[in-house]
SEMI-707497 format. One record per residue: residue in three letters; z, y, x of N, C-alpha, C, O, CB in turn. Coordinates in steps of 0.001 Angstrom, whole numbers, padded with zeros to 6 digits, always signed. Glycine has a CB too. Layout:
N
AlaZYXZYXZYXZYXZYX;...
This chain:
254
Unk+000000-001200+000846+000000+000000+000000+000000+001244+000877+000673+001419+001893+001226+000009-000954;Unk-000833+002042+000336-001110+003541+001266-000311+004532+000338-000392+004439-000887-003046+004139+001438;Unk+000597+005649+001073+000792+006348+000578-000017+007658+000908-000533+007543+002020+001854+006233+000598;Unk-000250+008659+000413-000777+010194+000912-000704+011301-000076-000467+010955-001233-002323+010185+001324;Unk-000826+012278+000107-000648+013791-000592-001965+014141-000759-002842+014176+000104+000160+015014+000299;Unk-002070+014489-002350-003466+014734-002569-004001+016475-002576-003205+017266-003083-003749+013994-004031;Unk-005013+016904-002150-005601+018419-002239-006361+018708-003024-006766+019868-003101-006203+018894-001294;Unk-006900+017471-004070-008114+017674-004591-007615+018610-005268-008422+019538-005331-008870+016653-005241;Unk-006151+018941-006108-006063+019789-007166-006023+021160-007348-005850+021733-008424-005280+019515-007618;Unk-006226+021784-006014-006862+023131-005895-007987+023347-006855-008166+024316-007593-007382+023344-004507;Unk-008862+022047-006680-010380+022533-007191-009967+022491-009047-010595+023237-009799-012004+021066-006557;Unk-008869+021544-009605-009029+021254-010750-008126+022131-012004-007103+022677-011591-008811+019897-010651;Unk-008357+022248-013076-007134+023029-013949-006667+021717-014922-007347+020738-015231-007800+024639-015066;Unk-005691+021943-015182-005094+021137-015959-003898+022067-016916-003896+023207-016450-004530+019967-014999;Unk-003181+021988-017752-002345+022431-018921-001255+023414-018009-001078+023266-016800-001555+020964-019880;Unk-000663+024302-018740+000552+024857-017918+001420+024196-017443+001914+024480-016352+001243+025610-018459;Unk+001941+022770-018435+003416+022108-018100+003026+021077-017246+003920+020277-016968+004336+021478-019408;Unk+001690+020843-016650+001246+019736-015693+002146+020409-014284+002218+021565-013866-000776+019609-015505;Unk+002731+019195-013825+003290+019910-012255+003113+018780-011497+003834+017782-011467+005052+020518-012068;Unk+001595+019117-010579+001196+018252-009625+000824+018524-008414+000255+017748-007645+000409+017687-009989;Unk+001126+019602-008215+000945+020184-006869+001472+019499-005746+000839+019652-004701+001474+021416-006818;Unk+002431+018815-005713+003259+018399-003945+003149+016587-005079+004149+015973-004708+005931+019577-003229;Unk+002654+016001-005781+002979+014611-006133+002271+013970-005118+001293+014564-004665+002593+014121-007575;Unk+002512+013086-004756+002257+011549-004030+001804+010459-004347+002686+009637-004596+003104+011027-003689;Unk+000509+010003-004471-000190+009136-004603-000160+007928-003869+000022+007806-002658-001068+009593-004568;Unk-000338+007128-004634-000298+005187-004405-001293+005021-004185-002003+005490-005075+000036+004037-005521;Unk-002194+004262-002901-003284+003408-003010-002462+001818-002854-001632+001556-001983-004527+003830-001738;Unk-002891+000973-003827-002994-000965-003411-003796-001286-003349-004922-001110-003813-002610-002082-004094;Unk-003001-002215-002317-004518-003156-001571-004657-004254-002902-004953-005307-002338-004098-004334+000468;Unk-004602-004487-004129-005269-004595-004964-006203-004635-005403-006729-005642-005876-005134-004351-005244;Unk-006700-003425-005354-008238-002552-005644-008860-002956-005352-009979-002687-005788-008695-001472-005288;Unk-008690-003977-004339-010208-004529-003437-010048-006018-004368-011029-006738-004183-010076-004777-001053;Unk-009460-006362-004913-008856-007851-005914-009841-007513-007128-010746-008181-007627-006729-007878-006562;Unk-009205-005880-007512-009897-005927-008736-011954-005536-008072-012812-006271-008561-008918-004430-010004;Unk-012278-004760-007358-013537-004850-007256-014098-005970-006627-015254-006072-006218-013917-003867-006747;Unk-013222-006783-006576-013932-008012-005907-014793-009028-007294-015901-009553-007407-012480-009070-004974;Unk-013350-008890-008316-013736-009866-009628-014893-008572-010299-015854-008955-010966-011958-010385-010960;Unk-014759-007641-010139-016163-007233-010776-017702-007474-010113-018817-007595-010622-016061-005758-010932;Unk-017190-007483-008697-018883-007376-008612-019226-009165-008377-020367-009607-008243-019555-006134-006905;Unk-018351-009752-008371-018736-011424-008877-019058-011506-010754-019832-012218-011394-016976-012655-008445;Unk-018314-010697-011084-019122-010126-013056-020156-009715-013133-020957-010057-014004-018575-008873-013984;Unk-020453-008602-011935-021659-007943-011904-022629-008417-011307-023690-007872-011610-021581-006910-011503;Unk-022732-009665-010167-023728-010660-009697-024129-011586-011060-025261-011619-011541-023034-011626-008388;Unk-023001-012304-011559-023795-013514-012023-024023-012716-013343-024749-013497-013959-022977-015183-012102;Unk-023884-011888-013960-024200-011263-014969-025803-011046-014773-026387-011441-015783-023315-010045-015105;Unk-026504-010648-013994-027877-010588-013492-028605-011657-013198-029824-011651-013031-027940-009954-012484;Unk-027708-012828-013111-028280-013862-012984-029831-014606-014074-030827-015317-013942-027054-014525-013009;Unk-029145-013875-015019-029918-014186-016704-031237-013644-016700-032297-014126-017099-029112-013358-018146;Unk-030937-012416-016107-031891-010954-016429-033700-011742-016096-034784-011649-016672-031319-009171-014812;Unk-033269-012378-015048-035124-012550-014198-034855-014264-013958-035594-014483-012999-035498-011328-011966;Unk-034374-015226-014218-033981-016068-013628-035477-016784-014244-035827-017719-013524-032401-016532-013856;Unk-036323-016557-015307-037105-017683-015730-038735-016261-015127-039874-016692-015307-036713-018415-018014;Unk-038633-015178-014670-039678-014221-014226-040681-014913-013007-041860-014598-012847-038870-012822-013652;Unk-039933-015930-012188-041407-016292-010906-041546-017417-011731-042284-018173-011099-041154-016703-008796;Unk-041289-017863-012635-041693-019427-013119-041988-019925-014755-041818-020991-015348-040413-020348-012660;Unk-042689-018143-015282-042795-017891-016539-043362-019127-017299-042776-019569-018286-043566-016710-016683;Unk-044801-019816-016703-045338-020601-017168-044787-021973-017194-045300-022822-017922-046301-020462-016738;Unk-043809-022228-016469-042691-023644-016240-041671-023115-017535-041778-023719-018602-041609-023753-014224;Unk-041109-022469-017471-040211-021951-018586-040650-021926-019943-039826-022154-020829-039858-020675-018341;Unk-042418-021560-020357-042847-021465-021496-043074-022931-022060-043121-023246-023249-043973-020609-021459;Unk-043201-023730-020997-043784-025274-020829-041789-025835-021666-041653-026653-022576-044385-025938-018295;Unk-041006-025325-021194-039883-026096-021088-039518-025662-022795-039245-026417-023729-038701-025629-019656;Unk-039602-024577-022777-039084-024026-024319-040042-024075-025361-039992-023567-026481-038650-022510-024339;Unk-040992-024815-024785-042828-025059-025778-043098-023546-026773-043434-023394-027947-042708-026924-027460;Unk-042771-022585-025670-043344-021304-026340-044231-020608-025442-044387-021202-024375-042249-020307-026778;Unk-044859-019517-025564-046226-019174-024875-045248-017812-023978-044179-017349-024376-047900-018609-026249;Unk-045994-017403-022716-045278-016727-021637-044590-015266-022602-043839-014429-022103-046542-016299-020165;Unk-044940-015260-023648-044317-013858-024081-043336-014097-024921-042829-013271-025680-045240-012874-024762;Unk-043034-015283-024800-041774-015599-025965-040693-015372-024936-039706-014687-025204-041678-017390-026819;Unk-040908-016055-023530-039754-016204-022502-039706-014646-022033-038661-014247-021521-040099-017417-021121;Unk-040598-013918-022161-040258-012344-021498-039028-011550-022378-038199-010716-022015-041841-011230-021617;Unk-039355-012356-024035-038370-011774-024843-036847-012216-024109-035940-011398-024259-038594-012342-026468;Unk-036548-013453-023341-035155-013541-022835-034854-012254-022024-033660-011960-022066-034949-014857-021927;Unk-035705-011326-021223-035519-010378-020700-035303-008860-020941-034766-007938-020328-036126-010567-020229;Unk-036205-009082-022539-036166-007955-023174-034582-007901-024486-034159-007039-025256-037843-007900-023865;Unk-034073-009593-024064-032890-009188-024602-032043-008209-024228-031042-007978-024906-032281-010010-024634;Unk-032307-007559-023188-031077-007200-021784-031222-005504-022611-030301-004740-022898-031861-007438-019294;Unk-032595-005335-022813-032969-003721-022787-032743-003328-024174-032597-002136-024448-034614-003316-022321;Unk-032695-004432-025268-032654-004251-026763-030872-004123-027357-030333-003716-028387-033547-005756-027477;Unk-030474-004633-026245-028507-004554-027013-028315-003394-026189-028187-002297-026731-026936-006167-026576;Unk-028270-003554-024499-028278-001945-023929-028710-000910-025084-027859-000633-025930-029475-001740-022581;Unk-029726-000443-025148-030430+000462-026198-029573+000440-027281-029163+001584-027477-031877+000019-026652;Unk-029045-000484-028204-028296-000526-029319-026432-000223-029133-025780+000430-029948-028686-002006-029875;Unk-025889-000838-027949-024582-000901-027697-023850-000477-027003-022623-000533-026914-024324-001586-027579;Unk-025292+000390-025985-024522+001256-024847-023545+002526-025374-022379+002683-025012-025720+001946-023838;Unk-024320+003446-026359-023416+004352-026416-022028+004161-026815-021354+005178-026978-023871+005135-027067;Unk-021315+002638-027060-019808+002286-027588-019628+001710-026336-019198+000560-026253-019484+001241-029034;Unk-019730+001953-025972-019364+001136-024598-017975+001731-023349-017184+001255-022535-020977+001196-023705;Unk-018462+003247-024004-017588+004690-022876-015966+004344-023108-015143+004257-022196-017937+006882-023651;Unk-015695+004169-024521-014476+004416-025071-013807+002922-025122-012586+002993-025263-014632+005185-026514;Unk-014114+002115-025073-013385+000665-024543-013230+000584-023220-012257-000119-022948-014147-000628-024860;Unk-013862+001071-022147-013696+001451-020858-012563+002443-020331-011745+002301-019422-014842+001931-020566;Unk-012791+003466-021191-011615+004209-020957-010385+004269-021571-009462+004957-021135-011885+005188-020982;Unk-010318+003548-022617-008872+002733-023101-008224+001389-022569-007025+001121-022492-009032+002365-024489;Unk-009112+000756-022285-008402-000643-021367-009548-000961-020790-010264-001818-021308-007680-002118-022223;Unk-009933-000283-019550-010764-001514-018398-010265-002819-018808-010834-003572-019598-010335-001371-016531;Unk-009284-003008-018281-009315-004653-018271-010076-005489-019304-011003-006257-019046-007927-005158-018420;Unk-009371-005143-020934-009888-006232-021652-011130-005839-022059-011589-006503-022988-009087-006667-022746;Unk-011705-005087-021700-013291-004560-022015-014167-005486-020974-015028-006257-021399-013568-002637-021632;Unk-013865-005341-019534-014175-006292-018468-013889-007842-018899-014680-008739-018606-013305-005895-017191;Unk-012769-008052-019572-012539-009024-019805-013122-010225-021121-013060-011437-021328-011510-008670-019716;Unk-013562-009273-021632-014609-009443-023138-016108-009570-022401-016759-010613-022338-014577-007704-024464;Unk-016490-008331-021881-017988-008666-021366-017841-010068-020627-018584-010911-021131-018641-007410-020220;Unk-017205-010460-019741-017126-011515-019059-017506-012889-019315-018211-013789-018859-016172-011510-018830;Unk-016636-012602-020340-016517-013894-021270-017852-014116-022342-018573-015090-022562-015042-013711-022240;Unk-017806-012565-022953-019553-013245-023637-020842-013383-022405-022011-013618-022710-020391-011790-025061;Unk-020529-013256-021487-021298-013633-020552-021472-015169-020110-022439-015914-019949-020902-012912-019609;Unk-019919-015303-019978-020134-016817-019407-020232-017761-020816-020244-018965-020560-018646-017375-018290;Unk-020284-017523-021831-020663-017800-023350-022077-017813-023595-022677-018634-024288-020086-016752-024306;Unk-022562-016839-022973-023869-016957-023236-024939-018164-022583-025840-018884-023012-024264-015709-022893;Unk-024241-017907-021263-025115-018991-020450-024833-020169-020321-025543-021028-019799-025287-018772-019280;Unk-023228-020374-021028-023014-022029-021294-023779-022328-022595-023891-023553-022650-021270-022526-021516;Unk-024474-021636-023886-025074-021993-024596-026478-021934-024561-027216-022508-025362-024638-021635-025330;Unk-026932-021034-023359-028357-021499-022505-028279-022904-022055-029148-023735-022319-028631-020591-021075;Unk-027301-023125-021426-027440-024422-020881-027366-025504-021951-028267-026334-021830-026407-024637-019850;Unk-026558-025708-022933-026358-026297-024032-027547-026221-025096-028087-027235-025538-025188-025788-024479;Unk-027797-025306-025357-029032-025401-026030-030158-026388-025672-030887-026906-026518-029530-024222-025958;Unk-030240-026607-024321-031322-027438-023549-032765-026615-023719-033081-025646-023029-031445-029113-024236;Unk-033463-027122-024638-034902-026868-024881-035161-025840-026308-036201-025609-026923-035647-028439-025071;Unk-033963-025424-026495-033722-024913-028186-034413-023395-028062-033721-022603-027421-031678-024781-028794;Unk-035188-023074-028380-035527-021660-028062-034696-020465-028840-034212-019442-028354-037031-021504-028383;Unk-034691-020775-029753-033697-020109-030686-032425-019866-030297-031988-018724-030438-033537-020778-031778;Unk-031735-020729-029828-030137-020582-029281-030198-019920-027945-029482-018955-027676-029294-022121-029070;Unk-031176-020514-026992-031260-019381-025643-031123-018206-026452-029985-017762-026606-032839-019304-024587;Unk-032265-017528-027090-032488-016182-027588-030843-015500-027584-030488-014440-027067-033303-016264-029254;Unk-029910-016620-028431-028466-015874-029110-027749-016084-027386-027044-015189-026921-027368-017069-030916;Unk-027953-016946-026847-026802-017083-025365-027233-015365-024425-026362-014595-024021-027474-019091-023915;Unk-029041-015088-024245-028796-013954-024250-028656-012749-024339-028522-011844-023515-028789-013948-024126;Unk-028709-012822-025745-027900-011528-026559-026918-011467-025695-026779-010666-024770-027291-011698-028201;Unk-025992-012646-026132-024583-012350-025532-024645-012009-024174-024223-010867-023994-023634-013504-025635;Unk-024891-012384-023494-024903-011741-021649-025317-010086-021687-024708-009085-021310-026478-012716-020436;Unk-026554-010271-022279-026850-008695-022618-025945-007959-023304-025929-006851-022768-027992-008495-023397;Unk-025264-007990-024113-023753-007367-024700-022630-007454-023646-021764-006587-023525-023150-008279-026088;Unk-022731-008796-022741-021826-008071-022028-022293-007292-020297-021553-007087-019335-020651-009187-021950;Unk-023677-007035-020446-024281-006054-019635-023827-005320-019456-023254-005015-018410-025115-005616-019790;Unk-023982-004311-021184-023877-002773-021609-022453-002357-020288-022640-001648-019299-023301-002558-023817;Unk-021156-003005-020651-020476-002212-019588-020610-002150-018130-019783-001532-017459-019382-002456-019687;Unk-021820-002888-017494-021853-002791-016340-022169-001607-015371-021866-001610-014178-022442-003571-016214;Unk-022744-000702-015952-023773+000510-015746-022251+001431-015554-021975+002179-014616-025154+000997-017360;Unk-021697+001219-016338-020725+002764-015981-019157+001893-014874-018669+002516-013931-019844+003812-018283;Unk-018676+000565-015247-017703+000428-015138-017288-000034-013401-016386-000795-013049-017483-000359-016244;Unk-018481+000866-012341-018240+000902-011232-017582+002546-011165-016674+002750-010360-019520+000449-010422;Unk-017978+003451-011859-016876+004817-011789-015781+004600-012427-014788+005291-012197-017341+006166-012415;Unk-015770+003394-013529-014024+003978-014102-013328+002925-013011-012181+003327-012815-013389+003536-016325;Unk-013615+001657-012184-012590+001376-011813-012543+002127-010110-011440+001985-009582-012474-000198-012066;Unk-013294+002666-009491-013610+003817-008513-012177+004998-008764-011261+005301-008000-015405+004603-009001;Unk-012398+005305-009723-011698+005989-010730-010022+006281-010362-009248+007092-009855-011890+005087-012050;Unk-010112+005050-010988-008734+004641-011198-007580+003830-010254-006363+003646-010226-008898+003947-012205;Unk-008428+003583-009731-008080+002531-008170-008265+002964-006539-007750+002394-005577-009175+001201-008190;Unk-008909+003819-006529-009229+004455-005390-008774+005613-004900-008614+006466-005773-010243+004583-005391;Unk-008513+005941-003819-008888+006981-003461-009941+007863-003372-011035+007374-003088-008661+006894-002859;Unk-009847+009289-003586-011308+010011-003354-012661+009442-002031-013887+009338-002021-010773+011672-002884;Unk-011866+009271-001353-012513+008951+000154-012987+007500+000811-013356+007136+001928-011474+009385+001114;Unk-012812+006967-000276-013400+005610-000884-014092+004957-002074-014481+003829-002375-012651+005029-000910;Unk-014065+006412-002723-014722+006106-004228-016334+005933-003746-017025+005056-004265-014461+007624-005565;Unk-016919+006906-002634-018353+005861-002554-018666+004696-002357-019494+004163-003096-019064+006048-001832;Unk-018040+003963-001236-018222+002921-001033-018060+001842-001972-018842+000892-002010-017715+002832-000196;Unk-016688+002011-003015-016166+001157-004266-017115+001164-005223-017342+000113-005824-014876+001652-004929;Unk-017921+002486-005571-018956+002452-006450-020229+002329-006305-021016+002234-007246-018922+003240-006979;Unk-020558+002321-005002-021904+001895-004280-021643+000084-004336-022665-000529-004644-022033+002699-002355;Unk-020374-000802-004066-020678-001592-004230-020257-002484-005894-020286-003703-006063-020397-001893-003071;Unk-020047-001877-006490-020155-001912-007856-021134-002233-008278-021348-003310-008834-019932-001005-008403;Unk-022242-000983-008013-023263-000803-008332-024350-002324-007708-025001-003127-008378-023472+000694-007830;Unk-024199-002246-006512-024987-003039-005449-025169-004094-005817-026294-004589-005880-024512-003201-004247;Unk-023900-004797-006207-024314-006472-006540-025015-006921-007388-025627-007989-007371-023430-007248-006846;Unk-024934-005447-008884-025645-006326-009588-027241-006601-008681-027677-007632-008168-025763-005647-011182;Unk-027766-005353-008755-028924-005568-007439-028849-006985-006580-029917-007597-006551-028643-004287-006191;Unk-028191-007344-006163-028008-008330-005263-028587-009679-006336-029559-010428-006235-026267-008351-004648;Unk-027605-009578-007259-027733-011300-008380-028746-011178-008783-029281-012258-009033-026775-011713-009824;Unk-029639-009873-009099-031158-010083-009743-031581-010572-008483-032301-011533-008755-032129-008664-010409;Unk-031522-010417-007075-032723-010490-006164-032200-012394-005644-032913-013313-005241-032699-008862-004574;Unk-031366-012361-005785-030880-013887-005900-031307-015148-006568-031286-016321-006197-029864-013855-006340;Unk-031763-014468-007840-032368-015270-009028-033185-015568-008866-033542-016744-008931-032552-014942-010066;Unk-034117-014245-008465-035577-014567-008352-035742-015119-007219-036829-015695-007201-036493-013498-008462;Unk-035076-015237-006084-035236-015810-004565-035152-017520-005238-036077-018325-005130-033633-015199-003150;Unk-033662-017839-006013-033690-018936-005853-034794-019762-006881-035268-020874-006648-032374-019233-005898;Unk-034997-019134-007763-036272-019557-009049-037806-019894-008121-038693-020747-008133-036648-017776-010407;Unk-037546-018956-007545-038992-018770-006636-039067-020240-005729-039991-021048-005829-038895-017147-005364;Unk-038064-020364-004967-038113-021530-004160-037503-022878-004510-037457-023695-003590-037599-021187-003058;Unk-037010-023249-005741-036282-024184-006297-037695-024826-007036-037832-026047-007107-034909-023597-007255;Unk-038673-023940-007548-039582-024757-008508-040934-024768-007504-041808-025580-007810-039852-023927-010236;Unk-041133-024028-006476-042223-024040-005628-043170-024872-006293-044036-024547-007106-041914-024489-004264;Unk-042897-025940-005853-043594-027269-004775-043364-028587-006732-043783-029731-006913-041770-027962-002390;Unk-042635-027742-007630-042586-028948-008588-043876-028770-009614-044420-027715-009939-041040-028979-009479;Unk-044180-030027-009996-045417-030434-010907-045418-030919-012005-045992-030592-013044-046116-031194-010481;Unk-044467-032061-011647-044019-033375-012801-042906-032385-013694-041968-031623-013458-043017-035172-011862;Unk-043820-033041-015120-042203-032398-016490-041243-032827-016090-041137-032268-014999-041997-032944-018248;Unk-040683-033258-016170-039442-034675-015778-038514-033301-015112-037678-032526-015577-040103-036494-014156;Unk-039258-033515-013607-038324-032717-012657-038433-031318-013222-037299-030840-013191-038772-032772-011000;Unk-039329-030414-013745-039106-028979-014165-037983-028887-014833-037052-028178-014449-040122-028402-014969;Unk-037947-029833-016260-036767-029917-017187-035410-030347-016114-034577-029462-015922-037117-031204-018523;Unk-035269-031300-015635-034055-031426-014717-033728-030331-013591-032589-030113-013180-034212-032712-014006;Unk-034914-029657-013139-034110-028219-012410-033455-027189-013697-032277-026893-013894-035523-027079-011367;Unk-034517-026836-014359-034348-025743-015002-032903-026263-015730-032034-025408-015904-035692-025311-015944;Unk-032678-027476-016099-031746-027728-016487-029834-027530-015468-028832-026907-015818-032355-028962-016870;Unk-030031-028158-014537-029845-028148-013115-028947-026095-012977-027778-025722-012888-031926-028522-012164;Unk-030445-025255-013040-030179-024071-012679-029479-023513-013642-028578-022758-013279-031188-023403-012351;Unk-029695-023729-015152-028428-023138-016214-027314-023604-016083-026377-022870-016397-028554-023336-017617;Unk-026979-025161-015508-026027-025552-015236-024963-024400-014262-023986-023789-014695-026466-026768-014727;Unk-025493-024367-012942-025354-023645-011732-024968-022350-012420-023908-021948-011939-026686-023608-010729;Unk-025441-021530-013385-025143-020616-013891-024115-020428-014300-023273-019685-013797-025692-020429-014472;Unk-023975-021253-015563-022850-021235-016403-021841-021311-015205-021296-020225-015007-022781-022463-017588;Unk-021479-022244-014415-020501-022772-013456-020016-021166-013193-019045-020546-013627-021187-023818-011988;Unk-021173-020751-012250-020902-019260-011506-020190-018265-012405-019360-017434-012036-022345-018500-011058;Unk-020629-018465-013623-020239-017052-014759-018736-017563-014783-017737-016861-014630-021188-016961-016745;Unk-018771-018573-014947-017325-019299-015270-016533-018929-014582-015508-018770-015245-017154-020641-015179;Unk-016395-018694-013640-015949-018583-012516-015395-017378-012014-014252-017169-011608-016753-018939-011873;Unk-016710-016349-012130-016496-015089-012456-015722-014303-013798-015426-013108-013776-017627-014778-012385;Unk-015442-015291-015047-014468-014885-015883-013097-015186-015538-012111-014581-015960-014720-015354-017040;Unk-013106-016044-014839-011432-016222-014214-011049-015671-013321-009824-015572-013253-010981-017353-013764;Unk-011793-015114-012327-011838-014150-011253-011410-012564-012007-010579-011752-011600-013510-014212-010518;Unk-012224-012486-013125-011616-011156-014296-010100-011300-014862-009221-010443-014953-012627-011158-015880;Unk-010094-012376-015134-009148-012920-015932-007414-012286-014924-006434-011625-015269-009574-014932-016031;Unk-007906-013048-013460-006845-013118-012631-006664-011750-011820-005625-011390-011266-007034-014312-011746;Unk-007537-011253-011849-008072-010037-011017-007727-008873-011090-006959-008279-010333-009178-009830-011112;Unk-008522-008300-012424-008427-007189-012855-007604-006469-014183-007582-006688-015394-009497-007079-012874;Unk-007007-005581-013349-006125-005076-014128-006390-003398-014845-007420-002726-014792-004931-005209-013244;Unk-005129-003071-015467-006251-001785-016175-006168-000596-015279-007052+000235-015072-005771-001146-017901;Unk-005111-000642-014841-004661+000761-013696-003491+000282-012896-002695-000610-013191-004064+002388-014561;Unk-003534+001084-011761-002115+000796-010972-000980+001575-011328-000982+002615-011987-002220+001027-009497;Unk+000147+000881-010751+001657+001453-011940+001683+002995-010935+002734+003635-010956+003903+000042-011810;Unk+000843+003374-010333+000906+004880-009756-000586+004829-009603-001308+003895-009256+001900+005255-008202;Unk-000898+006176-009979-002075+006584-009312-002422+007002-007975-001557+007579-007316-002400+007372-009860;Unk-003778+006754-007385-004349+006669-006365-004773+008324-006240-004867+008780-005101-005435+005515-006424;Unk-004986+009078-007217-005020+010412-006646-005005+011534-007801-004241+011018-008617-006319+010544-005730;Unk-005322+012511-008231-004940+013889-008756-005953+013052-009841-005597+012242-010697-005303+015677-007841;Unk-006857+013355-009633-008054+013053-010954-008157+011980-011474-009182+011720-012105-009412+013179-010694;Unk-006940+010890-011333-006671+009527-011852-006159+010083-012947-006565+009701-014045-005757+008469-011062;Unk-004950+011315-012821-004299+011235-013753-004199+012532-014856-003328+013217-015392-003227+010854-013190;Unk-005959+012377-014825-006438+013936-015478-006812+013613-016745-007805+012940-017023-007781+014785-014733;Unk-006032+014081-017526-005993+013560-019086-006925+014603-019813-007574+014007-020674-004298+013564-019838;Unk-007110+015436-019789-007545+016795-020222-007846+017997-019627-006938+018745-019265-006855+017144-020856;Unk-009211+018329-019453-009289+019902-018528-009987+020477-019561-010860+019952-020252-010213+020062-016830;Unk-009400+021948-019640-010119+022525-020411-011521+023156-019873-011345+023506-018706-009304+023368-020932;Unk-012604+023375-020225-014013+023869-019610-013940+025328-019642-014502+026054-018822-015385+023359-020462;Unk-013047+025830-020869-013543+027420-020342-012373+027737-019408-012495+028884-018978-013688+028781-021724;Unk-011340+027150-018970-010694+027126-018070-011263+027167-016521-010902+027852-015564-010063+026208-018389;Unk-012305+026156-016650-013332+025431-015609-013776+027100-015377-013106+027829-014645-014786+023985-016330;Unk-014485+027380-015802-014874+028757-016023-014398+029681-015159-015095+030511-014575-014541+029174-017208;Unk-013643+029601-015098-012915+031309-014539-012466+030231-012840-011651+030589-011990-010702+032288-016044;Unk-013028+029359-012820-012823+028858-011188-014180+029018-010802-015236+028753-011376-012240+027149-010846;Unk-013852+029619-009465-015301+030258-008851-015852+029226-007696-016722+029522-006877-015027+031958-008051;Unk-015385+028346-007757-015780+026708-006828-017051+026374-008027-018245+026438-007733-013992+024995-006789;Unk-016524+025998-009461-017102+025555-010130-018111+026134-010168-019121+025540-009789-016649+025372-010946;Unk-018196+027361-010589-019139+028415-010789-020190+028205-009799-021348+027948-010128-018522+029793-010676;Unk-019726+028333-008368-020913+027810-007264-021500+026619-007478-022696+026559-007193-020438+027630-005876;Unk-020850+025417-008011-021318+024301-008091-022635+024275-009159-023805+023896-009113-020180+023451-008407;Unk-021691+024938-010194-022909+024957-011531-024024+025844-011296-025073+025734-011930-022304+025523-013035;Unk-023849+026648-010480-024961+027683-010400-026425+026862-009185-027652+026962-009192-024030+029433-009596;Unk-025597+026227-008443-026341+025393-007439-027313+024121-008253-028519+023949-008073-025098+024684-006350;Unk-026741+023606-008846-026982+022658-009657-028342+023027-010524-029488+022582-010464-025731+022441-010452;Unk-027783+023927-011269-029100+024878-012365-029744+025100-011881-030734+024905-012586-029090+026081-013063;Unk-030217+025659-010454-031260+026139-009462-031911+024842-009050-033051+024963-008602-030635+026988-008151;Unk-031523+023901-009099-032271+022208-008336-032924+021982-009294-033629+020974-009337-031297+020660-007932;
């Protein structure tokens, strides 16, 4: 555990009866516990996204539908995003945890009923909905736990690799899709990989929900710095600070 004295709050306003000027901030070595179980959420969560994309025509063969039925598994991802993102802010910022802990789980739900389904085209479709529902929080929930867990002077790196993995599990998918079906011909063996690789999935997601489960928590019993524990700023307050003013004026000019 790090202790230190924070400066950010020169730059910030907060209420009259706030008194945070000389407080003392907590970093735990935690933080790295909880971004560890996210970006194992945020790998195999991507796993879904492209996993049937280098081997469209093996996949259409397996689900006896034509290559644009299997693109729809992909366009599940962009159709619940689009529908579920904007609810997404306010379960994040009331309990990380069980919000992380919900996406997780319809994640690893989804792809145990990919795998279960077998050849069912219809039930893939619903396994990923669900992964795609629990997408939606992936996009923001590298700043709230940055946020809340970090220090200022580590919030890039925490949210760069937030961000990163999912990147990583898409380029994973397609690496391993790409070279797992190469060289195959015979039905037999397509159905037993592809079968094989949802297996491998589900396992990983699984895995990654208990990693949430055990991991991540909603905040630390002290905050990590001034703007952890910023409940309310008023904007025309913001206003009459002439930091801001430079910032916004810089900003408007780009």
């Amino acid at each position: 555990m790090l202790v230190y004295n924070s400066s950010f709050d020169e730059f910030m306003l907060k209420g009259k009866n706030d008194s945070t000027e000389n407080k003392t901030y907590k970093v735990y070595k935690q933080r790295w516990l909880v971004l560890l179980a996210f970006c194992a959420f945020t790998f195999c969560n991507a796993l879904g996204f492209v996993q049937y994309t280098p081997i469209l025509n093996l996949a259409a063969s397996y689900y006896d539908v034509d290559e644009n039925g299997v693109a729809w598994f992909s366009i599940c991802y962009y159709i619940t995003y689009f529908l579920f993102a904007p609810f997404s802010i306010k379960p994040l910022d009331m309990r990380l945890d069980l919000t992380l802990f919900l996406a997780s789980f319809l994640t690893s739900l989804g792809q145990w009923i990919i795998y279960l389904a077998h050849q069912n085209y219809a039930l893939a479709i619903i396994g990923f909905v669900l992964i795609g529902i629990g997408q939606i929080f992936i996009l923001a929930a590298p700043a709230y736990i940055s946020d809340r867990w970090f220090p200022v002077h580590e919030r890039t790196v925490s949210t760069c690799l937030g961000s990163f993995l999912n990147l990583v599990g898409l380029n994973f998918s397609i690496f391993y899709s790409s070279i797992t079906f190469e060289e195959l011909s015979e039905a037999d063996d397509i159905i037993k990989e592809i079968d094989y690789m949802n297996l491998l999935y589900s396992i990983m997601n699984t895995v990654a929900f208990i990693m949430c489960l055990l991991m991540i928590k909603n905040k630390p019993p002290s905050p990590p710095s001034f703007s952890a524990v910023i409940i309310y700023v008023n904007y025309f307050g913001f206003r009459k600070n002439v930091n801001y003013e430079i910032i916004q004026k810089s900003f408007q000019k780009f």
